[in-house]
N, C-alpha and C positions, 0 to 999 in steps of 0.2 A: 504494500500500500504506500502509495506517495506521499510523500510531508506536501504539504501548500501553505504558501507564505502571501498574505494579501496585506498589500500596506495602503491606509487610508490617508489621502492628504489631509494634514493641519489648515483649520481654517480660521477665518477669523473669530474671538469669541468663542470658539469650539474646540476641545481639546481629543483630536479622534484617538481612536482605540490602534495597535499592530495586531493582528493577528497571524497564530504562527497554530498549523495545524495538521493533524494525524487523521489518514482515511480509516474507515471500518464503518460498519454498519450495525452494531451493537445496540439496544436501545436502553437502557437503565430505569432503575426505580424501581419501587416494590409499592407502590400507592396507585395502581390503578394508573389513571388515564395524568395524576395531577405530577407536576414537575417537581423533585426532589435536590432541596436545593442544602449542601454540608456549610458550616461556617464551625468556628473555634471560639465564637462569640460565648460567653457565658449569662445568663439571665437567672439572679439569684434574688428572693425578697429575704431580706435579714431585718434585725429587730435594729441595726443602724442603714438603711435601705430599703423601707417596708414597700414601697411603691415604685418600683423600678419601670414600670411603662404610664406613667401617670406623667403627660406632657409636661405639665407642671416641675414637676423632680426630674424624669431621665436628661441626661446630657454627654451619653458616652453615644459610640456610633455605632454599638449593638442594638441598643433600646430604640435609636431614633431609625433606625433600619426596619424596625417594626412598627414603629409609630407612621410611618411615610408610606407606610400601604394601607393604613387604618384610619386613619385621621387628616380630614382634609386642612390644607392651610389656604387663605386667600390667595396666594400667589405660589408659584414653584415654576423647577429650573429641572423642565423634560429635556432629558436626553444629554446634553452639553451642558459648558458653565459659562452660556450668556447671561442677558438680561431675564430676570423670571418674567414669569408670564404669569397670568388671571388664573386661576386654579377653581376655586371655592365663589371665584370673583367673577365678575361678568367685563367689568372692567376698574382698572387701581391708576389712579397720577395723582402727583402734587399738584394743586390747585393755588399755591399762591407764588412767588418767584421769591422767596427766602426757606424753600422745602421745610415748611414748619407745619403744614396742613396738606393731609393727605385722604384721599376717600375714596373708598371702596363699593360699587356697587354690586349685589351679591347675583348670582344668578337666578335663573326664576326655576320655582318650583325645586331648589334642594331638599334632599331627603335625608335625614338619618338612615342607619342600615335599620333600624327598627322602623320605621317607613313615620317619623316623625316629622317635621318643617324642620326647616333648618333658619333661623331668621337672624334680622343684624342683634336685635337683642342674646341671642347663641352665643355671637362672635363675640360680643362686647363681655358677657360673663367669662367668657373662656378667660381671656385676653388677661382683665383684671383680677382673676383668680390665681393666675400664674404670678400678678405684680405683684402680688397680694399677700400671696404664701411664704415670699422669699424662700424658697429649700433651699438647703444648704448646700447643694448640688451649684451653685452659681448661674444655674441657667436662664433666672428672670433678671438677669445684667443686659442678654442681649434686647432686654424689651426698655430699657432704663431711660432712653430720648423720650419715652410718651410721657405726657403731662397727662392728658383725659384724653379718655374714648367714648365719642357719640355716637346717639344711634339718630335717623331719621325715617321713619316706618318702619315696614320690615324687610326693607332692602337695601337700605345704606348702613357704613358706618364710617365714621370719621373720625381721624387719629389730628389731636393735637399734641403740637410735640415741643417738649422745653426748651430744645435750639434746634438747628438745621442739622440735616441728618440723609445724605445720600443716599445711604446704604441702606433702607430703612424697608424701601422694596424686598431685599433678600433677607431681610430680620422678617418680614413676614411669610417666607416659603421654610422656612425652620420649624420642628413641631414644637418648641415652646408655645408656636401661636397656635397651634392646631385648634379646631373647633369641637370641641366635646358638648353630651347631650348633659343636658343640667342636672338631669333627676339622676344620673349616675354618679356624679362627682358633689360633693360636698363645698360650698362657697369657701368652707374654712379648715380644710383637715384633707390630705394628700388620698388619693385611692389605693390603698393595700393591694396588693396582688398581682395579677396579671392581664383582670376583665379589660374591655378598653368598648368604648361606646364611640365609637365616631360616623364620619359618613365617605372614607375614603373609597378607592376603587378595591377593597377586600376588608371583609369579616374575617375574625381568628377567634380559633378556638386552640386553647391552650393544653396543653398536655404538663400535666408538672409533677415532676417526684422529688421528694424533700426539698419543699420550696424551692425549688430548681425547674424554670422550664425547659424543657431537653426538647420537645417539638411544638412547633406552631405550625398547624394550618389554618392558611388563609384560603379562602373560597369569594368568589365573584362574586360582589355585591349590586343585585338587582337594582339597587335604588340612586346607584352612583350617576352623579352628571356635576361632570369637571371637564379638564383640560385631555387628560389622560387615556387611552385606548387598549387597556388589559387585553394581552393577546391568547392569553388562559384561562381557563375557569378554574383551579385551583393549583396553589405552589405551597408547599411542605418545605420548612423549615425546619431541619435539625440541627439540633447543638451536639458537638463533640470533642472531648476533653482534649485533644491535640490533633496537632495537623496528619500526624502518623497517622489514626485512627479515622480520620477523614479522606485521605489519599487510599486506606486500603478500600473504605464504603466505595468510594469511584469506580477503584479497581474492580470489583467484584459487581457494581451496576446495584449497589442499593442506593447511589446517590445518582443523581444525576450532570448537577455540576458544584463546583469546589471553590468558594470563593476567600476572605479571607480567614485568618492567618496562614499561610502556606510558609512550609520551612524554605530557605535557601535550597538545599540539598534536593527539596521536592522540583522546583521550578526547573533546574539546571536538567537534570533529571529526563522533565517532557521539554524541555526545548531543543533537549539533545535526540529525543528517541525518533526515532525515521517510520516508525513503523506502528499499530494501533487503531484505539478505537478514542483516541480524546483528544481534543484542543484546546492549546494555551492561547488567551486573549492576552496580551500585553501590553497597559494603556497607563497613559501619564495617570501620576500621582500627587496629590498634594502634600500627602500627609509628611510630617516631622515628629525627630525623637528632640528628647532636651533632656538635660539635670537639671532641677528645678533646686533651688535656697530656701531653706527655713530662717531667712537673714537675720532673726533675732535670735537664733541657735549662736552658743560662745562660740563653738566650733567652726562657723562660720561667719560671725558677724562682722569681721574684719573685710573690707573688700579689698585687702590684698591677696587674702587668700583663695578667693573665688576667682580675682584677675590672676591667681597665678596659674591655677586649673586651667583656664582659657589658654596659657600659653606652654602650657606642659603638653596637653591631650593633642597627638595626633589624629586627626578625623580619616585623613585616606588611610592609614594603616587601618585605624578600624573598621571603615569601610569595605576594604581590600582582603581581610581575614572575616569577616563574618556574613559580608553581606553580596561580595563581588559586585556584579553590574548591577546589581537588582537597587542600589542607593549611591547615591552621590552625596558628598562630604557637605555641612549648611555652615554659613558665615555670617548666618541672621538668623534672626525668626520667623523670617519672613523668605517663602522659596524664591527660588531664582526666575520660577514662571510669571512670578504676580508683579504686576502694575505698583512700581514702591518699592521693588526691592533694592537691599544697598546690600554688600557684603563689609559690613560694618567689624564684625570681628576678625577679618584678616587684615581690613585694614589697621586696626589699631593692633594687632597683635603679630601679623608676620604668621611667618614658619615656625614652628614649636619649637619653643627655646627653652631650657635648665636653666642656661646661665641668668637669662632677663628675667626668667621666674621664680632666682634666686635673691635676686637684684631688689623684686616688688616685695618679698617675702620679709627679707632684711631690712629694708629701709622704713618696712610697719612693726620693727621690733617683734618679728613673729618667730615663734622657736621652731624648729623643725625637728625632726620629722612631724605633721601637724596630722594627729590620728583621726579618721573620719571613717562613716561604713556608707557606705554605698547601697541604698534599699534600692529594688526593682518588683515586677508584678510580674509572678513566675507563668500566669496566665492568660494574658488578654493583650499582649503584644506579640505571642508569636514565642516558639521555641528558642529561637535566634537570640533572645534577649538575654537567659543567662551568659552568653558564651561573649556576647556584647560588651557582660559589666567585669566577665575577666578578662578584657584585654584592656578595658578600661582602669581596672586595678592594676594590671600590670606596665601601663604606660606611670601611673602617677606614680608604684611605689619603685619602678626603675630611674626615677628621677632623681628618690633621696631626698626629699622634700618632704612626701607622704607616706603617710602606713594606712594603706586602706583594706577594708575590709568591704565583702558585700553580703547580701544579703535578700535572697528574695523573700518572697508574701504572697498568697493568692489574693486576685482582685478584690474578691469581694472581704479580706481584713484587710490589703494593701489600701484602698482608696478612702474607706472612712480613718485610718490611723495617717493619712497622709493631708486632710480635710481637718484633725484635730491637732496639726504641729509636731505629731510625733517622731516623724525623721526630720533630719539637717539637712539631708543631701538626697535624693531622689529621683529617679527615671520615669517620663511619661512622654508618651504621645499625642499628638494633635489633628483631627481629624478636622478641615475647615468645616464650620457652621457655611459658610459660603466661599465663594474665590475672589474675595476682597484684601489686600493688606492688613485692613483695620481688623480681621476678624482674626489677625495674628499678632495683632498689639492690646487691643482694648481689653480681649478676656483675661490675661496675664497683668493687667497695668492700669485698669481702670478700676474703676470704686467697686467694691462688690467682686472684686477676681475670682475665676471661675476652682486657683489653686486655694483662696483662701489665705495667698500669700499678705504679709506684714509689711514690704516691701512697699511704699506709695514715692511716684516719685509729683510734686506739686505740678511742676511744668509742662511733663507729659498731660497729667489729669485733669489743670483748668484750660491748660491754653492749645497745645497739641494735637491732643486727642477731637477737641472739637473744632477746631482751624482743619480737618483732613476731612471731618463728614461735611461742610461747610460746601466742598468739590464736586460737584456729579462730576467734572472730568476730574478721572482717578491719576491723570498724568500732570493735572495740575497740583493735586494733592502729595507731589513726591516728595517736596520739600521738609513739609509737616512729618510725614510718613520717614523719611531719612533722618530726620533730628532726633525721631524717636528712638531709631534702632542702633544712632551713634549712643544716646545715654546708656542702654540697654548692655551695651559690649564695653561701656566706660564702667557702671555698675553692677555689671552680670547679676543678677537678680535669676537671671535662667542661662543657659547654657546651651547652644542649640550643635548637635550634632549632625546630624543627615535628614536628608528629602528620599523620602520613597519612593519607588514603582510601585506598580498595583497589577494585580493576574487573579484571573478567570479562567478555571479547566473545564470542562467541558465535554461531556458525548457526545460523538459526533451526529446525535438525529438532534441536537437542540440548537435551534437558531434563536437570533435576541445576542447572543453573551457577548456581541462586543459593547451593546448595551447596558447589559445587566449590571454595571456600577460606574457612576459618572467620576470622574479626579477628584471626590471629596469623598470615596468612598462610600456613597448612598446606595442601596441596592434597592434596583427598580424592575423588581421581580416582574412588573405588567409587560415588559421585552419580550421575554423567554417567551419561547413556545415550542410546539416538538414539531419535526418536520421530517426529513427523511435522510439516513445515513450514509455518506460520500462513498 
């Protein structure tokens, strides 16, 4: 069987998929006619996490991967990472020329999946119940420009907003804004569990074993009318404790296709095999890793020590041993693809250097070896990550500067003990809320941080951060957006290591998956569909 390689031109606004793929005729799954889709996601309600799909709380890119087939938002961003588009909406602009007034008119005749109205009164609940809640999860920052939300009948609603705010469009295709049914959600207290009441293009019915959901099926919801064109009537979502265990489900055709975490080792793997029944999609990514500061940890609260880290830590080596092509080395927080970016910490820092990292260490009176543990999240980044934080230790304690230790944590103790201060030093990733700059400065930097971090810096947070949403041209906005990510690598408050790829495997009878996740990692299961094997 032939390998086939189809590469789709970059276009404007639109970041296409490569496709690299394996003939065979195999068809996969064990659900009948519905598409069986593996991921390495975890979905846990814990007694510090009781509401993990509750728009309101979720903010990781497992949850909102669920929320985004469930729950409609007024606007979303089909296919690509343009301009969103009307969703829940019939039509959305700003109405006055200082983007502080924005209105939405709803579509006619929306439905819940319970076959209830959907009205601007809906929206406006949702909306302020999320403001409202503050979960500690960070996720009601990205709603923070709204002042009040109006309704006018029951088909407008209108956002006034405390300054100008560009971006404000793609803050509404996010499911913090999602539209939930009233009678389900409590005005004042998060929803427990896994139920979800929305009016997206799929209903879910949850499968869960010790508070653990392990499968979701979604099935086509009759009463949907949005932007969106479901090309299935039902796709099955399983969770699996690692990628190993997901690549063998493939192998064997109880899955269908494989999306993320995939090991290194797995990808290298099908891009190399000539021969088969699966295909690898491989398509730009947005996501980033980073170490993240407890800056009022002793251990850290010197910013000599965190600038020395910046100039110790080689990123291609790390790169180079753990991740090969699959990641390129980041000099911001911001990737190299977005509109804003600066490579801010090479510029201030150069090529990894001892001796200058000796130099900063010394001249803040700081003793060395300076002992530090290095936590990570043994589960919800991918296998890759242990092996990440020991060449990380072993870059910093080859230096003679540091005695590091690391240390992982399962997600779900990892991110509330990381939400309560209790590491200094820490590894996380970022999956964009949208493909804006600001959505990789604001949650880290602005009021409300989505880390929790102690770190405020004034300038960024009065004058900065709102001087950039002030821009609908994002190119006029570089300026703001580059001052921010110079203080960023003057005060490393975070530490940005690498920018991801992103990969889709595949049976070969499923069409859709160069679709089936846009460069923020959203999985837009209405793509897939089964078709017929090469």
């Amino acid at each position: 069987m032939n390998r086939k390689t189809l590469v789709l031109p970059a276009v404007a606004g639109l970041l296409t998929p490569v496709l690299a793929a394996c003939g065979g005729s195999s068809s996969g799954g064990k659900s009948g006619d519905a598409i069986v889709v593996g991921t390495t996601d975890r979905f846990i309600a814990s007694s510090d996490a009781p509401a993990p799909v509750d728009p309101a709380y979720a903010y990781d890119v497992g949850s909102w991967n669920i929320l985004r087939q469930t729950v409609q938002t007024l606007m979303v961003q089909p296919r690509g990472d343009g301009e969103p588009q009307p969703e829940a909406a019939e039509s959305c602009g700003f109405t006055d020329t200082g983007n502080e007034r924005y209105a939405c008119k709803l579509r006619k005749d929306l439905k819940f999946a319970n076959g209830d109205p959907v009205t601007a009164a809906d929206v406006k609940y949702s909306i302020d119940r999320a403001r409202a809640l503050k979960a500690d999860s960070g996720v009601f920052a990205l709603l923070s420009t709204i002042d009040t939300v109006e309704t006018q009948g029951d088909n407008e609603v209108i956002f006034h907003l405390k300054t100008a705010d560009a971006t404000f469009p793609f803050k509404l295709s996010t499911p913090v804004a999602g539209i939930v049914d009233p009678k389900g959600y409590e005005k004042n207290k998060l929803r427990d569990g896994f139920d979800i009441d929305g009016s997206g293009p799929y209903t879910m019915q949850a499968e869960v074993k010790n508070n653990e959901l392990v499968k979701a099926t979604f099935t086509k919801n009759p009463n949907y009318k949005g932007l969106l064109t479901p090309k299935n009537d039902k796709v099955v979502l399983e969770s699996f404790p690692d990628a190993d265990a997901m690549g063998s489900a493939l192998d064997k055709g109880d899955i269908d296709v494989m999306t993320r975490t995939m090991d290194p080792d797995q990808i290298r793997k099908l891009q190399n095999d000539t021969s088969g029944n699966v295909n690898l999609v491989e398509m730009p990514g947005l996501e980033i890793r980073y170490l993240a500061f407890n800056t009022d940890a002793p251990t850290v609260k010197s910013k000599a020590v965190r600038q020395a880290m910046a100039q110790v830590i080689n990123r291609g080596e790390l790169v180079s041993k753990v991740y090969g092509t699959e990641a390129e080395p980041l000099f911001s927080l911001v990737p190299a693809t977005i509109t804003g970016h600066s490579n801010s910490f090479f510029n201030k820092y150069g090529n990894p250097s001892v001796g200058k990292a000796r130099t900063l260490l010394s001249k803040a009176g700081i003793t060395t070896p300076v002992k530090l543990t290095l936590h990570y999240t043994t589960d919800h980044y991918g296998q890759a990550t242990a092996k990440e934080f020991e060449v990380l230790k072993q870059q910093l304690n080859a230096s003679g500067l540091f005695d590091v230790t690391v240390q992982g944590t399962p997600w779900d103790k990892f991110r509330p003990a990381e939400k309560k201060g209790a590491y200094d030093v820490y590894g996380m990733g970022w999956f964009p809320d949208f493909a804006d700059a600001d959505n990789y400065l604001a949650p880290f930097l602005d009021k409300d941080n989505t880390l929790g971090s102690p770190y405020a810096n004034p300038e960024i947070i009065n004058t900065l951060i709102p001087q950039s949403r002030r821009e609908a041209d994002r190119l006029t906005a570089s300026k703001s957006l580059t001052d921010m990510q110079d203080i960023v690598a003057d005060d490393v408050p975070i530490l940005p290591l690498w920018q991801g790829k992103q990969y889709v495997a595949t049976r070969d009878d499923i069409t859709g998956s160069e679709y089936a996740m846009n460069s923020s990692s959203t999985l837009q299961l209405w793509e897939l569909s089964r078709g017929v094997g090469s």
